[in-house]
C-alpha positions in Angstrom: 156.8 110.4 60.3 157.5 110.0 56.8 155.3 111.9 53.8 152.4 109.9 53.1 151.6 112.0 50.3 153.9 113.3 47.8 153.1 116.6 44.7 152.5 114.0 42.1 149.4 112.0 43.6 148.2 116.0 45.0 148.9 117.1 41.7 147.5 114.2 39.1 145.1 112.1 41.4 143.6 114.6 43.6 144.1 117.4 41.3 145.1 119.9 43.5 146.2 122.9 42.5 146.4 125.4 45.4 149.9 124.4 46.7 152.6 124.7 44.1 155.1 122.5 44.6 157.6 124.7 46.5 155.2 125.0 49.3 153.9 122.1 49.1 156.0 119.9 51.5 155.7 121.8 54.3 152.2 122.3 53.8 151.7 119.1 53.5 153.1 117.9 56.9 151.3 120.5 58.6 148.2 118.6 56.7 149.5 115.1 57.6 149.3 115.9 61.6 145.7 117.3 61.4 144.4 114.1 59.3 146.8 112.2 62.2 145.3 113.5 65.0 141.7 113.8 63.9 141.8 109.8 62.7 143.3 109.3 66.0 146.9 108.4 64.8 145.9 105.5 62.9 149.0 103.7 61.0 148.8 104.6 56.9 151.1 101.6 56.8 147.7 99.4 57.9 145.4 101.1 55.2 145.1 99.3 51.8 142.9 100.0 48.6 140.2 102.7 48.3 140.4 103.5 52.5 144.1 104.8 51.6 143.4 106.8 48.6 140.6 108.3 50.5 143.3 109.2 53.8 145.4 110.7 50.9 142.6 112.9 49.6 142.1 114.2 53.2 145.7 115.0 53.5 145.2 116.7 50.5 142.4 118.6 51.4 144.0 119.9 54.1 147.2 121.1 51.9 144.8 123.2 50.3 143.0 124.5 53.1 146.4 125.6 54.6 147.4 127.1 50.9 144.0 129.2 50.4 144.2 130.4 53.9 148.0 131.1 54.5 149.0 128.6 56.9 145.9 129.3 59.5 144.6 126.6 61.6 141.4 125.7 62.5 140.8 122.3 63.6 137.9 121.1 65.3 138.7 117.8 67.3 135.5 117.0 68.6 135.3 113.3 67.1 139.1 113.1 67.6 138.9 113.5 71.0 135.4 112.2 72.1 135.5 108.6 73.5 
């Protein structure tokens, strides 16, 4: 899976600051699985306008949960894996 989100848009439109940008890709990934799996793997390619800015953001958000809390995980699935 390709990066949906790259520093610039974390940096300038969701003006992020927790990740610096060494860390940032690999952060980032980890970030772009959780939003993956919790939106149940929906295609980015299919989201247009405001609904893909917002999927960015999320991404985002996670980046700087995993920069504040060095890398930990805590997901909770429950709407990603409830019917």
């Amino acid at each position: 899976m390709s990066a949906i989100v790259d520093y610039n848009f974390y940096s300038t439109v969701y003006m992020g600051s927790e990740a610096d940008e060494a860390s940032f890709p690999a952060l980032c990934a980890r970030a772009q699985d959780v939003v993956g799996a919790m939106t149940r793997w929906v295609d980015p390619a299919r989201l247009t306008g405001q609904v893909l800015t917002l999927y960015k953001k999320a991404i985002c958000a996670q980046t700087d949960y995993f920069a504040v809390n060095n890398n930990a995980v805590y997901i909770f699935f429950h709407y990603a894996l409830t019917p």
